[in-house]
C-alpha positions as CSV (number, residue, x, y, z in Angstrom):
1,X,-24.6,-55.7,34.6
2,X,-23.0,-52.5,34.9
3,X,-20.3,-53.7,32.5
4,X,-23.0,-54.5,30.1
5,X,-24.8,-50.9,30.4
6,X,-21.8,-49.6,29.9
7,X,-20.9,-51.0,26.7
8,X,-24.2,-50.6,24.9
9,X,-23.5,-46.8,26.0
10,X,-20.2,-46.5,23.7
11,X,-21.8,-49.1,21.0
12,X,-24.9,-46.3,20.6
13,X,-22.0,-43.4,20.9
14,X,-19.9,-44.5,18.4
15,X,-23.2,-45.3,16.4
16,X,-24.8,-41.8,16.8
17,X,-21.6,-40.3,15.6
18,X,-21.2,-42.2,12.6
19,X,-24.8,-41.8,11.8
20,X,-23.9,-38.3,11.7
21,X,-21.7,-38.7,9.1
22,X,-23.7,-39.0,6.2
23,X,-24.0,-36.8,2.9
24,X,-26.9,-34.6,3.6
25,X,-25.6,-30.8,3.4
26,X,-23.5,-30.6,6.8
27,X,-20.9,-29.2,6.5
28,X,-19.0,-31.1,8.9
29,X,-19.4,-34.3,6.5
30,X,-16.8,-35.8,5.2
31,X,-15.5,-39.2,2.8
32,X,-13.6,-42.0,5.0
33,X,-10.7,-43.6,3.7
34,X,-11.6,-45.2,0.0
35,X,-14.7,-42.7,-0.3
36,X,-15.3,-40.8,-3.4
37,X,-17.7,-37.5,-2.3
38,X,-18.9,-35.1,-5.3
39,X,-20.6,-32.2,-5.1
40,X,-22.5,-30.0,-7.6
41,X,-24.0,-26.7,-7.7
42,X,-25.9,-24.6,-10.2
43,X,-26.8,-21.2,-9.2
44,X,-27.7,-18.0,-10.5
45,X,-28.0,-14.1,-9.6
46,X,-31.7,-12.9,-9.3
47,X,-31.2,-9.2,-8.1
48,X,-28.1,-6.7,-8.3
49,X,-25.3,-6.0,-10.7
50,X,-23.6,-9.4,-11.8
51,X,-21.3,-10.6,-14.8
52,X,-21.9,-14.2,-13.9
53,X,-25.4,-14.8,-13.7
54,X,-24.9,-18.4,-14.1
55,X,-22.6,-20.9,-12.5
56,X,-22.0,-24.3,-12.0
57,X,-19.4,-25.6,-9.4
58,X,-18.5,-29.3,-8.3
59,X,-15.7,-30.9,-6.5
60,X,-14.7,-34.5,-6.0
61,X,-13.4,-35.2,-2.8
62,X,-11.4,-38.6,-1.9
63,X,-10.7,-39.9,1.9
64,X,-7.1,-41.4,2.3
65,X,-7.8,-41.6,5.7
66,X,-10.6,-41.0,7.8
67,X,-9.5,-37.7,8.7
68,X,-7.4,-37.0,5.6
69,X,-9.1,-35.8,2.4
70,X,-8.0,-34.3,-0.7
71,X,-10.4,-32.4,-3.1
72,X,-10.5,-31.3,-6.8
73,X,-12.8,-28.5,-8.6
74,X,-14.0,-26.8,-11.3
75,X,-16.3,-24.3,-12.3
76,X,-18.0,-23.1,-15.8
77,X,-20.3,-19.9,-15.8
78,X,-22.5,-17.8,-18.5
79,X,-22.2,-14.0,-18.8
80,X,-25.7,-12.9,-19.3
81,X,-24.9,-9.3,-19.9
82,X,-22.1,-10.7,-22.5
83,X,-23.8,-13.4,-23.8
84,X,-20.1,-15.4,-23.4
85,X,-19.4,-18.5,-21.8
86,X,-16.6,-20.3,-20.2
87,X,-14.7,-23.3,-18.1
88,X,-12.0,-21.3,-16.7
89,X,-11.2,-22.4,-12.7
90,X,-9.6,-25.1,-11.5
91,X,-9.3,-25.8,-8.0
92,X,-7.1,-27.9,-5.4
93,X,-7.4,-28.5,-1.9
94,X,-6.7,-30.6,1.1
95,X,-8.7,-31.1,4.8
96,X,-7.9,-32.6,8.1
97,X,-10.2,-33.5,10.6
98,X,-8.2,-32.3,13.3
99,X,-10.5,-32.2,16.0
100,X,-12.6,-35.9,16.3
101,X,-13.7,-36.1,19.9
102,X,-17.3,-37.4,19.8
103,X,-19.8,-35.1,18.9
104,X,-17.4,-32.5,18.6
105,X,-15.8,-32.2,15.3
106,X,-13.2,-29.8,13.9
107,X,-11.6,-29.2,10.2
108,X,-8.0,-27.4,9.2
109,X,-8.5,-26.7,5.4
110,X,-6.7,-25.1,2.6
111,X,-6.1,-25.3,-1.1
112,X,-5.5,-23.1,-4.3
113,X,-7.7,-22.1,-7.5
114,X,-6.8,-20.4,-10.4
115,X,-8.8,-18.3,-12.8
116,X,-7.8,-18.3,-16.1
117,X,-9.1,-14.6,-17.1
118,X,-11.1,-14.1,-20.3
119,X,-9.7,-11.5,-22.9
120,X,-12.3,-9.0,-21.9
121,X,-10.5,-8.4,-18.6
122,X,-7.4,-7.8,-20.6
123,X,-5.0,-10.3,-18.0
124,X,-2.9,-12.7,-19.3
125,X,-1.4,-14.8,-16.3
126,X,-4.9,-15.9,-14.4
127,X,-5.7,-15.1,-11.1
128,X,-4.6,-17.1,-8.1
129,X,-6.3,-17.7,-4.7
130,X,-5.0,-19.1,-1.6
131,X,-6.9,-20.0,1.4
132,X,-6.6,-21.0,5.0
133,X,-9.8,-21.5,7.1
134,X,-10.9,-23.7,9.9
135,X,-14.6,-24.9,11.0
136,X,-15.4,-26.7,14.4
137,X,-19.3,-27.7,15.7
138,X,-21.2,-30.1,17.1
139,X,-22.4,-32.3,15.5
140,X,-25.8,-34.9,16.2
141,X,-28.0,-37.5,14.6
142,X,-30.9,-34.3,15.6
143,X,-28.6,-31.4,14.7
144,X,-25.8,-29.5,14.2
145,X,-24.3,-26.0,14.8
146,X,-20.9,-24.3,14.7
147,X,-18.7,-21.8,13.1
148,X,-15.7,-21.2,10.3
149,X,-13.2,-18.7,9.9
150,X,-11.1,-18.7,6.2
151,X,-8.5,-16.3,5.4
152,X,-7.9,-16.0,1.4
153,X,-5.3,-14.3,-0.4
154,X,-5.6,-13.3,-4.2
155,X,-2.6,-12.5,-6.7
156,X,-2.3,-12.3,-10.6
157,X,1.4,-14.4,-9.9
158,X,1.1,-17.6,-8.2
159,X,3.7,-17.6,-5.7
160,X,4.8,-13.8,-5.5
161,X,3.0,-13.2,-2.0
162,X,3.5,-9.4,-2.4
163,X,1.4,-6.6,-1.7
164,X,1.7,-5.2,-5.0
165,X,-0.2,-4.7,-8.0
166,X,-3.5,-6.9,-8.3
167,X,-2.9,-8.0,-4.1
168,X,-6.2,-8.9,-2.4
169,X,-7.1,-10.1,0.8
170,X,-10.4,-11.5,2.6
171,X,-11.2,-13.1,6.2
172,X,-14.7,-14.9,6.4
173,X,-16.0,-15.4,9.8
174,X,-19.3,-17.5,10.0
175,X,-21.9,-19.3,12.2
176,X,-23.8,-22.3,10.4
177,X,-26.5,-25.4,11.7
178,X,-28.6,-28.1,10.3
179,X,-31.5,-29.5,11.6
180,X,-32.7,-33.0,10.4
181,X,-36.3,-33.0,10.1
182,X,-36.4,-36.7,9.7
183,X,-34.6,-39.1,7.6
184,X,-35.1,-38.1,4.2
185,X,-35.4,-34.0,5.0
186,X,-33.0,-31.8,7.0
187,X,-32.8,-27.8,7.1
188,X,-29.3,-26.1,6.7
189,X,-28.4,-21.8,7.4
190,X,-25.5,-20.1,7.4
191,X,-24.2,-16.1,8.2
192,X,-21.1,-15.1,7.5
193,X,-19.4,-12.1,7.7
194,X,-16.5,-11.1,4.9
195,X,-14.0,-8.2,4.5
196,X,-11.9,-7.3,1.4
197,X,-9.1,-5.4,0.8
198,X,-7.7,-4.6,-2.4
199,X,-3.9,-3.3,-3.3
200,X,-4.6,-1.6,-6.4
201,X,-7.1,0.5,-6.0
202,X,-6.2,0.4,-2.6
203,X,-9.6,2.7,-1.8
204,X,-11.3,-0.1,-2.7
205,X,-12.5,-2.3,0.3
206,X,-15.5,-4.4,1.2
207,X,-17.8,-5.5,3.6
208,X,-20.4,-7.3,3.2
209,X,-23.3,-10.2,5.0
210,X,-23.9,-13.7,3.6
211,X,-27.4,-15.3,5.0
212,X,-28.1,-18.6,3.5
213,X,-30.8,-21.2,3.8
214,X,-31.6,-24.2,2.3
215,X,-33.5,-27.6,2.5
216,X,-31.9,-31.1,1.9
217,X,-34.1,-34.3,0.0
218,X,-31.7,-37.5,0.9
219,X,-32.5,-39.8,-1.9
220,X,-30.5,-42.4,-0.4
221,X,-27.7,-42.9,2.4
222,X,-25.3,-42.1,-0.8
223,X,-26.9,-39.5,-2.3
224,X,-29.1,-35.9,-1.9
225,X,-30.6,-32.9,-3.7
226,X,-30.7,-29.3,-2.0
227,X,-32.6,-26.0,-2.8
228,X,-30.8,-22.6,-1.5
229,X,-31.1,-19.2,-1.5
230,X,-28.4,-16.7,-0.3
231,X,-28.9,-12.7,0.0
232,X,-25.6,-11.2,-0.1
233,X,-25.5,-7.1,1.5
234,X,-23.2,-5.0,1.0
235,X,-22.3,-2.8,4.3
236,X,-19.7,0.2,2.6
237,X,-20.3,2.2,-0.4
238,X,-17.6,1.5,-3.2
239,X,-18.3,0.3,-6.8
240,X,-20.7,-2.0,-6.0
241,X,-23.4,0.6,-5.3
242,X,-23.9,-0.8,-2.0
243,X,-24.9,-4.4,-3.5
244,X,-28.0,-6.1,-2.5
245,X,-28.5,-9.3,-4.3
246,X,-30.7,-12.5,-4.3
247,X,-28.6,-16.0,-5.2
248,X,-30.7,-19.0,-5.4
249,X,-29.2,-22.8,-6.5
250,X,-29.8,-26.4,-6.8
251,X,-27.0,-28.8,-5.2
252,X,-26.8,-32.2,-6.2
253,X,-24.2,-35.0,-3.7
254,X,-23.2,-38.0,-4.2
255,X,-21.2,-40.6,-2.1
256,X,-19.2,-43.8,-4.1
């Protein structure tokens, strides 16, 4: 009997944490092996100084293994201000799930993008980014909650890894939860805080707060549609004229 009790107990674990797994707006979701996951954003700038009022983003992610995914992206924006519009970023990236120990779940990410820079910034080579972050929680079939930390480092070369010129730096450090209201409507938030440090100017650093929240439809097991709204503060005085700025956006993901 005690056999027995025990077994249902790590059938209904191993069920709970696959359960979790599903396309919803955690963050800690992934594709298994031979899963296609994209993911689409459209948002736009409601307050503040901004040259890209509107933006879509969305990346395709494929599992080779469970814990092994790669990921490819793209972005296209709309200068309001310019009334000029463009497809210029590419993205590629890679994530491990490094930490898989029942509820507890951890990622090591990384990847590239590169900007290819409009005339009106006068910058022939692009700009490249390259970033290495990390996010662990806990995860449930009620909620979730845990934290990320990404390092990113910007150059107008791809692979010169100098501190000269156009050098920039930024470390994110963040908190972020869900909460599933019930099987078709779930509640995600996140805080971050980032600092930036440029080369050239070199007076020219930032810090700023990220607080984001949003709410998740599921359509399906495969598929859901989100609602968000992000207010982005800017701590220092600099160029941005201590920024203060509304970003709302509509989110679209799909699993195949």
């Amino acid at each position: 009997m005690k056999r027995v009790l025990l077994t249902s107990a790590l059938v209904m674990g191993f069920v709970a944490s696959a359960n979790a797994n599903v396309i919803n707006g955690n963050q800690l979701y992934r594709p298994l092996a031979g899963q296609f996951a994209s993911d689409t954003m459209l948002t736009t700038v409601v307050g503040g100084d901004s040259f890209k009022p509107w933006m879509i983003d969305t990346t395709l992610t494929y599992g080779i293994t469970d814990r092994l995914s790669v990921t490819v992206g793209t972005e296209a924006w709309m200068f309001d201000m310019f009334d000029e519009m463009g497809w210029d970023m590419v993205s590629v990236g890679a994530s491990f799930r490094a930490l898989d120990n029942g509820n507890w779940q951890g990622d090591i990410f990384g990847g590239m993008t590169r900007v290819t820079m409009t005339d009106w910034y006068e910058m022939d080579n692009g700009l490249y980014f390259w970033e290495l972050g990390t996010r662990i929680g806990y995860v449930t079939n009620d909620w979730t909650l845990g934290g990320f930390a990404t390092l990113t480092y910007g150059e107008d070369r791809p692979l010169r890894w100098t501190s000269e010129d156009n050098g920039a730096r930024a470390v994110t450090l963040g908190l972020f939860g869900q909460y599933i209201i019930n099987s078709e409507w779930n509640i995600v938030g996140e805080f971050a805080y980032v600092a930036r440090e440029f080369d050239n100017p070199s007076w020219l650093r930032s810090e700023s707060l990220q607080m984001k929240l949003g709410v998740n439809y599921n359509i399906s097991n495969d598929m859901f549609v989100g609602f968000y709204g992000m207010r982005t503060i800017e701590m220092k005085e600099n160029m941005t004229n201590n920024l203060d700025q509304w970003t709302l956006g509509a989110r679209l993901g799909v699993q195949f």
